[in-house]
Backbone as JSON Lines, residues from 0, in Angstrom:
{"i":0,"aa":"X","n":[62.25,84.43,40.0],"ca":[62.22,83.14,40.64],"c":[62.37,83.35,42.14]}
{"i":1,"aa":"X","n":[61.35,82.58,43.06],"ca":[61.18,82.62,43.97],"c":[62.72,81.69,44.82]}
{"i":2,"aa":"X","n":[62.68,82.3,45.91],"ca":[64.52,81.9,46.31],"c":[63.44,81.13,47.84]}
{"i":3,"aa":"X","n":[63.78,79.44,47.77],"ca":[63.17,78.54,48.97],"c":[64.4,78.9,49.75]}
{"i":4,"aa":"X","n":[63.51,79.31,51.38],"ca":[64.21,79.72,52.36],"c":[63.63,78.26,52.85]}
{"i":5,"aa":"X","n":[64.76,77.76,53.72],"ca":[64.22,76.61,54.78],"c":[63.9,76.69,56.09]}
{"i":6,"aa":"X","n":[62.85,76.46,56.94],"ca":[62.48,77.0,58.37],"c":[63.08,76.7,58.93]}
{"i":7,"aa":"X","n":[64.02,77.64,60.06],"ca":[64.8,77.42,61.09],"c":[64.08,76.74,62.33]}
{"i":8,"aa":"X","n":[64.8,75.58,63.74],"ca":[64.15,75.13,64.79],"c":[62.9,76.2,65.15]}
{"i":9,"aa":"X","n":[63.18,76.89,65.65],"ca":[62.69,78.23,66.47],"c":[61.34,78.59,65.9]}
{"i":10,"aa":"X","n":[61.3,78.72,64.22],"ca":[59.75,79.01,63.28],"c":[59.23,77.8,63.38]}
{"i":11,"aa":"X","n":[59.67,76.62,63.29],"ca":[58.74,75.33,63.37],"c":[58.55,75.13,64.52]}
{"i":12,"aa":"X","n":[58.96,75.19,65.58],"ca":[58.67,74.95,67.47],"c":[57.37,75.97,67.32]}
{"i":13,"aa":"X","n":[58.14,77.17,66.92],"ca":[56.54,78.48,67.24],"c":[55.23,77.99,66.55]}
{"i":14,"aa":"X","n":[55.21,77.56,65.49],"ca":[54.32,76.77,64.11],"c":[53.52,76.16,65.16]}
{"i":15,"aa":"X","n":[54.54,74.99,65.64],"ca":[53.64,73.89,66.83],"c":[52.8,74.36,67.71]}
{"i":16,"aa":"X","n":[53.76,75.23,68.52],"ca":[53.19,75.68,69.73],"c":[51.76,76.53,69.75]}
{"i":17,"aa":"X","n":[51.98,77.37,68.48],"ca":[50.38,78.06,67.9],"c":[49.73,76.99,67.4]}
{"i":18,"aa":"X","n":[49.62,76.18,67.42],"ca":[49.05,75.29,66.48],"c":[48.21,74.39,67.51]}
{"i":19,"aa":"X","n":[49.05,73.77,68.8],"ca":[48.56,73.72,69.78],"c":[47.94,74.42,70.88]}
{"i":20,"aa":"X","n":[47.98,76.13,70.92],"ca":[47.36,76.62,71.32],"c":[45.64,77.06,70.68]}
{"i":21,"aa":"X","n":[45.69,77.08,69.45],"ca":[44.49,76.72,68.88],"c":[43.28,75.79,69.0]}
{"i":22,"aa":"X","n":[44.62,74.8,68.47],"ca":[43.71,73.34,68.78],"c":[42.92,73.46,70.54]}
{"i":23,"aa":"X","n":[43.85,73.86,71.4],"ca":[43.02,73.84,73.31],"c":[42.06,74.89,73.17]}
{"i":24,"aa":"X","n":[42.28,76.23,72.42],"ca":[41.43,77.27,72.25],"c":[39.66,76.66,71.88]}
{"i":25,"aa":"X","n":[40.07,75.87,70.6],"ca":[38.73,75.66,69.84],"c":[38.13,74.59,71.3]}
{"i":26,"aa":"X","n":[38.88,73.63,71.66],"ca":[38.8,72.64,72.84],"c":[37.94,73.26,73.56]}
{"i":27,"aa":"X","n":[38.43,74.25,74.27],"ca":[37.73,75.04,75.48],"c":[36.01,75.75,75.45]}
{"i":28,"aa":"X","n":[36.13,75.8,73.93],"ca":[34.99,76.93,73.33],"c":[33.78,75.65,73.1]}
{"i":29,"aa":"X","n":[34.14,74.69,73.16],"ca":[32.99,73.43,72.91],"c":[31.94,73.52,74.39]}
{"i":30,"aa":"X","n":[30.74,73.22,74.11],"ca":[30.18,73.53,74.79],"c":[29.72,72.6,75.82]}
{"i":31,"aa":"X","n":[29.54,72.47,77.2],"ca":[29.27,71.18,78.13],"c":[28.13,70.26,77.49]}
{"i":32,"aa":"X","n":[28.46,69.54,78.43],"ca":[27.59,67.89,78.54],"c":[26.3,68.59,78.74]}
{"i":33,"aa":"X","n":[25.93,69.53,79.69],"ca":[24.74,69.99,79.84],"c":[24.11,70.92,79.4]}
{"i":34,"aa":"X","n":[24.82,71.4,78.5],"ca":[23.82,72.46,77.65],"c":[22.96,71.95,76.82]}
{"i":35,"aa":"X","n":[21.7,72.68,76.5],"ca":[20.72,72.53,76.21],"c":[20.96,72.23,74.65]}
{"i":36,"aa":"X","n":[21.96,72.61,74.11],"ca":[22.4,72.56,72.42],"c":[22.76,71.12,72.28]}
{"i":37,"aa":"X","n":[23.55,70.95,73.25],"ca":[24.01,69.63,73.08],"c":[22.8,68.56,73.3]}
{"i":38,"aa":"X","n":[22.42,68.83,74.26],"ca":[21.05,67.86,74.79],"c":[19.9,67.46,74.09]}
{"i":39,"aa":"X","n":[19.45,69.07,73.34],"ca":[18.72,68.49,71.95],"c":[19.46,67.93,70.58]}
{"i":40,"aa":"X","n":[20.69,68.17,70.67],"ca":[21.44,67.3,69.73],"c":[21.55,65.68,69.77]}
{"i":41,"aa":"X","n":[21.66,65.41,70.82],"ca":[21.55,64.19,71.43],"c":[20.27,63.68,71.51]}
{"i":42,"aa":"X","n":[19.3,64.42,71.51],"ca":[18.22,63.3,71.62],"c":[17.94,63.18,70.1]}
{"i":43,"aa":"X","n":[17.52,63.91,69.21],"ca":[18.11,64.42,67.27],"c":[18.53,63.17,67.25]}
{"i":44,"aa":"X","n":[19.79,62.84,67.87],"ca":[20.62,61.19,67.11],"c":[19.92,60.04,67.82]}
{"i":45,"aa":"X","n":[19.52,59.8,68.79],"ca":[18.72,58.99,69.63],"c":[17.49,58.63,68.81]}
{"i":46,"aa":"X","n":[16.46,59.46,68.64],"ca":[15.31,59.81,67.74],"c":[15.57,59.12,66.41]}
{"i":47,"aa":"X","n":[16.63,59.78,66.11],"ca":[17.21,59.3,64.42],"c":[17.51,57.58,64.41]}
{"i":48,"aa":"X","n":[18.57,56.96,65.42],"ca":[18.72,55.71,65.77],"c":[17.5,55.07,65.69]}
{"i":49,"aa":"X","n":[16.73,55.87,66.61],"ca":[15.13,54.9,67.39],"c":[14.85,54.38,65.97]}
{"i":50,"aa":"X","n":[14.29,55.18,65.09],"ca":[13.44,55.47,63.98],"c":[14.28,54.16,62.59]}
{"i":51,"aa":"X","n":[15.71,54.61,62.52],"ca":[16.69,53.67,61.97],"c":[16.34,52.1,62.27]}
{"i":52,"aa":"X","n":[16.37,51.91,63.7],"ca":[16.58,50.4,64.36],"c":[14.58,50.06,63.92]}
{"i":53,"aa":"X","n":[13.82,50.88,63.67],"ca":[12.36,50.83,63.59],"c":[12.19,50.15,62.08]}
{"i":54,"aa":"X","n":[12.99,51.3,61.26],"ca":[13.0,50.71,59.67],"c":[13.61,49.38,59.82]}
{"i":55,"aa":"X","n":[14.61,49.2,60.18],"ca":[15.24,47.71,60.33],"c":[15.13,46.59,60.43]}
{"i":56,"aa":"X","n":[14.0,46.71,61.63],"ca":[13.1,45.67,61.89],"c":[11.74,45.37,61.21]}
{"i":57,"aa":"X","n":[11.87,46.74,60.63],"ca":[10.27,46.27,59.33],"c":[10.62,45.69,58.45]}
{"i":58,"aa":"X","n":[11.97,46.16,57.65],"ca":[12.64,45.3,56.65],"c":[12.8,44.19,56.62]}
{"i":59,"aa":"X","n":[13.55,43.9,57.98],"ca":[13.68,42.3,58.33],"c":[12.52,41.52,58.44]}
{"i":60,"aa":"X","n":[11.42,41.91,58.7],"ca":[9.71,41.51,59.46],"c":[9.52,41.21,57.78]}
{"i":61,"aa":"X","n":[9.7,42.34,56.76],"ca":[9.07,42.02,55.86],"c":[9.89,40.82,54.88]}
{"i":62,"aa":"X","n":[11.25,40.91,54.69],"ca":[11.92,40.06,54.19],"c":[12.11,38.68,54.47]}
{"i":63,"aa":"X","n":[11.48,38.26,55.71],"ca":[11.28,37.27,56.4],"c":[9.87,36.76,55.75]}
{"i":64,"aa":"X","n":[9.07,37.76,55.69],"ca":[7.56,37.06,55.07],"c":[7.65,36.71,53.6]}
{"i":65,"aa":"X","n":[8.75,37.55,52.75],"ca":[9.12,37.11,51.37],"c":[9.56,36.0,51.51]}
{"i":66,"aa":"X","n":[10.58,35.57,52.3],"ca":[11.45,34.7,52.26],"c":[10.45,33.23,52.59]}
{"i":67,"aa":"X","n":[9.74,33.43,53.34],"ca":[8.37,32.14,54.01],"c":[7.48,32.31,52.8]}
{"i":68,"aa":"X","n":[7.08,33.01,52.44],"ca":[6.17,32.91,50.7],"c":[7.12,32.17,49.62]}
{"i":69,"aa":"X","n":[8.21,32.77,49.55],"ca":[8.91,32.02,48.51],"c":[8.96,30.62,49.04]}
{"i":70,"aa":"X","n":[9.41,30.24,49.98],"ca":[9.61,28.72,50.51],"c":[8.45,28.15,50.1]}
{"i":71,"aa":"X","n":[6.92,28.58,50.63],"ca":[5.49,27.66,50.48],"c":[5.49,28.02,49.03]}
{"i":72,"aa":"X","n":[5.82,28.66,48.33],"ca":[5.97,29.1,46.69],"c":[6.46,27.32,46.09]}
{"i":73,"aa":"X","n":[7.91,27.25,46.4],"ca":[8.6,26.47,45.98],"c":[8.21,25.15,46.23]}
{"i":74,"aa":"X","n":[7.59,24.77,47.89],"ca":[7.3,23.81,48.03],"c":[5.98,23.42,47.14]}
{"i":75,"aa":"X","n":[5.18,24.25,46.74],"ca":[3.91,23.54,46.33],"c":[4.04,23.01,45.0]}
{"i":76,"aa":"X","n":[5.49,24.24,44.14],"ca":[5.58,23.99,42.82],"c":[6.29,22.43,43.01]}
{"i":77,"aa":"X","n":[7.14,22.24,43.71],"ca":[7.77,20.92,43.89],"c":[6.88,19.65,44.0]}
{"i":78,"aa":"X","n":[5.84,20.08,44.55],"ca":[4.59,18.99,44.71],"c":[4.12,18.73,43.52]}
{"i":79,"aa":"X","n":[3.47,20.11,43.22],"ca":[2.78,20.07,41.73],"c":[4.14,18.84,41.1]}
{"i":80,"aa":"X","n":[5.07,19.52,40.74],"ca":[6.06,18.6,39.51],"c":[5.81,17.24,40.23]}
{"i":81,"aa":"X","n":[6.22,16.8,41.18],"ca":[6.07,15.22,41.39],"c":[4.78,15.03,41.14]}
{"i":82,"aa":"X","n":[4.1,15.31,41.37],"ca":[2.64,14.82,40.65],"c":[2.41,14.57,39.58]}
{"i":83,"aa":"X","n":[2.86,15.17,38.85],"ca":[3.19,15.47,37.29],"c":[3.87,14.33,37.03]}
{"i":84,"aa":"X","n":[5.44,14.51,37.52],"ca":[6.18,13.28,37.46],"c":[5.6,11.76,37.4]}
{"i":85,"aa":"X","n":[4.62,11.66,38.75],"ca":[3.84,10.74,39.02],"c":[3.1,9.73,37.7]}
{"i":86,"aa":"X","n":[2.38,10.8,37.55],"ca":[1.11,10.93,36.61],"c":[2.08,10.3,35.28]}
{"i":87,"aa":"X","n":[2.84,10.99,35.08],"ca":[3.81,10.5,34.01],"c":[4.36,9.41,33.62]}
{"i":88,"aa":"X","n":[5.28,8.86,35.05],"ca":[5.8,8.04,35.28],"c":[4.13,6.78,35.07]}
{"i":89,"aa":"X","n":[3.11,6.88,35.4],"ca":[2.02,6.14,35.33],"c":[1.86,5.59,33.99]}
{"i":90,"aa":"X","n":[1.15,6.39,33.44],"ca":[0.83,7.02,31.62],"c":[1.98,5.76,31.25]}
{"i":91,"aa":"X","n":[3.43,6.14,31.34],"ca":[4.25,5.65,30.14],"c":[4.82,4.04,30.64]}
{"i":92,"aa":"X","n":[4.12,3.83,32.59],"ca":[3.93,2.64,32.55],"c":[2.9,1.5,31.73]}
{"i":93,"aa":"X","n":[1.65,2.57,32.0],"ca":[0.55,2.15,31.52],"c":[1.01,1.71,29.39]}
{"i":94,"aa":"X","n":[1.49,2.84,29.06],"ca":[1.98,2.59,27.56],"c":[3.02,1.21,27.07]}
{"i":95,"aa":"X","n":[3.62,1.05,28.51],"ca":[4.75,0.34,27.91],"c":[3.79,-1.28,28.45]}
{"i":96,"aa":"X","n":[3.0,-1.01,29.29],"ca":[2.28,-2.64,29.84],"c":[1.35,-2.63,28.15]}
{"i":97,"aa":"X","n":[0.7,-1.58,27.32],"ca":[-0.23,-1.86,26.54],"c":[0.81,-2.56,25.48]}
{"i":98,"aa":"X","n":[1.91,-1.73,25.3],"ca":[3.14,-1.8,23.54],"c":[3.53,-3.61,24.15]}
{"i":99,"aa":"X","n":[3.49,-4.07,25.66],"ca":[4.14,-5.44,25.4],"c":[2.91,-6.51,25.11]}
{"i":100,"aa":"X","n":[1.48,-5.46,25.98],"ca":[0.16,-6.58,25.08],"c":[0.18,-6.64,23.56]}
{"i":101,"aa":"X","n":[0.5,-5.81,23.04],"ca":[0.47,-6.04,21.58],"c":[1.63,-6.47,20.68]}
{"i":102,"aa":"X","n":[2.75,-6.05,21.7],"ca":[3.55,-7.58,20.81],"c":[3.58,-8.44,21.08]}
{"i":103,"aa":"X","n":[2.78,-8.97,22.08],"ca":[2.23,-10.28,22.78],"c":[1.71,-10.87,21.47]}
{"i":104,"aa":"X","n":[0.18,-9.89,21.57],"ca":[-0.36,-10.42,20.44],"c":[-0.41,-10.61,18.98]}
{"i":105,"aa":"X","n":[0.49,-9.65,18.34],"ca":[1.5,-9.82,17.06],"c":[2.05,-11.0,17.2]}
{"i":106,"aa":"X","n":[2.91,-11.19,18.02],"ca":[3.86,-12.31,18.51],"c":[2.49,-14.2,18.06]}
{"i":107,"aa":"X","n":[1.74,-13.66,18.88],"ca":[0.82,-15.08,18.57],"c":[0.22,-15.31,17.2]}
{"i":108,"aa":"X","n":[-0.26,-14.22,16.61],"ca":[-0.87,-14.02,15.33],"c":[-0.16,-14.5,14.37]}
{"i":109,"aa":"X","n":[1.32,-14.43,14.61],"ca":[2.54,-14.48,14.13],"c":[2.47,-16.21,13.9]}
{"i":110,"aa":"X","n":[2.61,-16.29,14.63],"ca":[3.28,-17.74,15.27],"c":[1.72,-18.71,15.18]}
{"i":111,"aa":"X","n":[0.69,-18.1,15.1],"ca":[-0.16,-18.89,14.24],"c":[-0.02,-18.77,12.74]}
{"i":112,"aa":"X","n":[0.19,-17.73,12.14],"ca":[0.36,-17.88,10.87],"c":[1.51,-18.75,10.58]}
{"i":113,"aa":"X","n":[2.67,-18.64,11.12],"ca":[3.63,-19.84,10.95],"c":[3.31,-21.51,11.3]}
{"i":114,"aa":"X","n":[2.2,-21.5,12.27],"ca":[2.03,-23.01,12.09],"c":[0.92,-23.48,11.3]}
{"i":115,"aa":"X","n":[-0.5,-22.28,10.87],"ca":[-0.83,-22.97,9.82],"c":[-0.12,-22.99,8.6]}
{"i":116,"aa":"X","n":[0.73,-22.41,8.2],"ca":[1.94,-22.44,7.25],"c":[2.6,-23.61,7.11]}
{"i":117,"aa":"X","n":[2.92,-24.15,8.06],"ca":[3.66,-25.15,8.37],"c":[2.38,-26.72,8.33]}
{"i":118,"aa":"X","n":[1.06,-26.13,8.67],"ca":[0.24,-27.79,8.67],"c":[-0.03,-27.45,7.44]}
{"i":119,"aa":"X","n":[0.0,-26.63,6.47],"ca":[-0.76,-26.92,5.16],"c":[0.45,-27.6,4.52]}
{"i":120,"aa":"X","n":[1.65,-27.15,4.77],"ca":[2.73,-28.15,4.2],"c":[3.19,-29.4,4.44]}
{"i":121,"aa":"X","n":[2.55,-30.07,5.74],"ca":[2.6,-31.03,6.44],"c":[3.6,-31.18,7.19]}
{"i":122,"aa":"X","n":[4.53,-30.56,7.45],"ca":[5.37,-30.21,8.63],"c":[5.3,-29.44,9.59]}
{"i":123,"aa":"X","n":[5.69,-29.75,10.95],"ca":[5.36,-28.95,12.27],"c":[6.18,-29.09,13.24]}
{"i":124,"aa":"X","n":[6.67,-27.66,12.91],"ca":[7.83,-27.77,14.3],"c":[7.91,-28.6,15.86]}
{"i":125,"aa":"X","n":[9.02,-28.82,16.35],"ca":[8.46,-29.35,17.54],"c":[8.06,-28.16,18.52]}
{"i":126,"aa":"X","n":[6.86,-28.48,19.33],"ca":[6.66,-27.11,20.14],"c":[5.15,-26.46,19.4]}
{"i":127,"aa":"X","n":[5.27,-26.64,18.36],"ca":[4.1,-25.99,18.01],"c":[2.7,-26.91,18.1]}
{"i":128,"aa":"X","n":[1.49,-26.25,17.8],"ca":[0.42,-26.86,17.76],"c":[-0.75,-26.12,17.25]}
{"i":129,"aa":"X","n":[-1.26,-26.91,16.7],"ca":[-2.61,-26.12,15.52],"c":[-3.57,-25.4,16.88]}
{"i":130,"aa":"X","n":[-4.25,-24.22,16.3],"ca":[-5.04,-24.09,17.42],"c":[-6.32,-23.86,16.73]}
């Protein structure tokens, strides 16, 4: 069994102090603003951006023309249905003006058969009249 020693001030200060001399070491070894490594690196992400912000705006260009198709999509189907509606709403006017001509005329057929009914028996409502 391994026996835990605990680090004295002095090993953890030294720990730091190498630790920070490293870290300025690697610091120092980075290479300027003007080197040529860096410079074609930089234009690499520039290029990459350009090209990025390029797709972006095609996406948007194109999702915009989906989005205006679907709208004239929706609007025409919306037309179509009220038309429909229209047409409909017509039809079952037209049905319901024919269903009250014919109980119009049930209604009279009716109501003649009840008053010749009524003159062959020799009684007649008031209101009525032979026709």
């Amino acid at each position: 069994m391994a026996i835990y020693r605990e680090k004295d001030i002095f090993e953890r200060r030294n720990a730091a102090n190498n630790a920070k001399k490293a870290l300025l070491e690697r610091f120092k070894q980075r290479p300027a603003e003007d080197d040529p490594r860096v410079l074609a690196r930089k234009a690499e992400r520039e290029a990459i951006l350009a090209a990025r912000a390029e797709r972006e705006a095609e996406k948007a260009r194109i999702r915009q023309e989906k989005l205006a198709r679907e709208a004239a999509e929706r609007a025409e189907a919306e037309r179509i249905a009220a038309e429909e509606a229209r047409i409909r709403e017509a039809e079952e006017a037209e049905r319901a003006a024919l269903e009250l001509a014919l109980e119009a005329e049930r209604k009279a057929k009716r109501d003649a058969r009840y008053a010749a009914r009524k003159a062959r028996n020799g009684r007649m409502p008031p209101g009525f009249t032979v026709r």
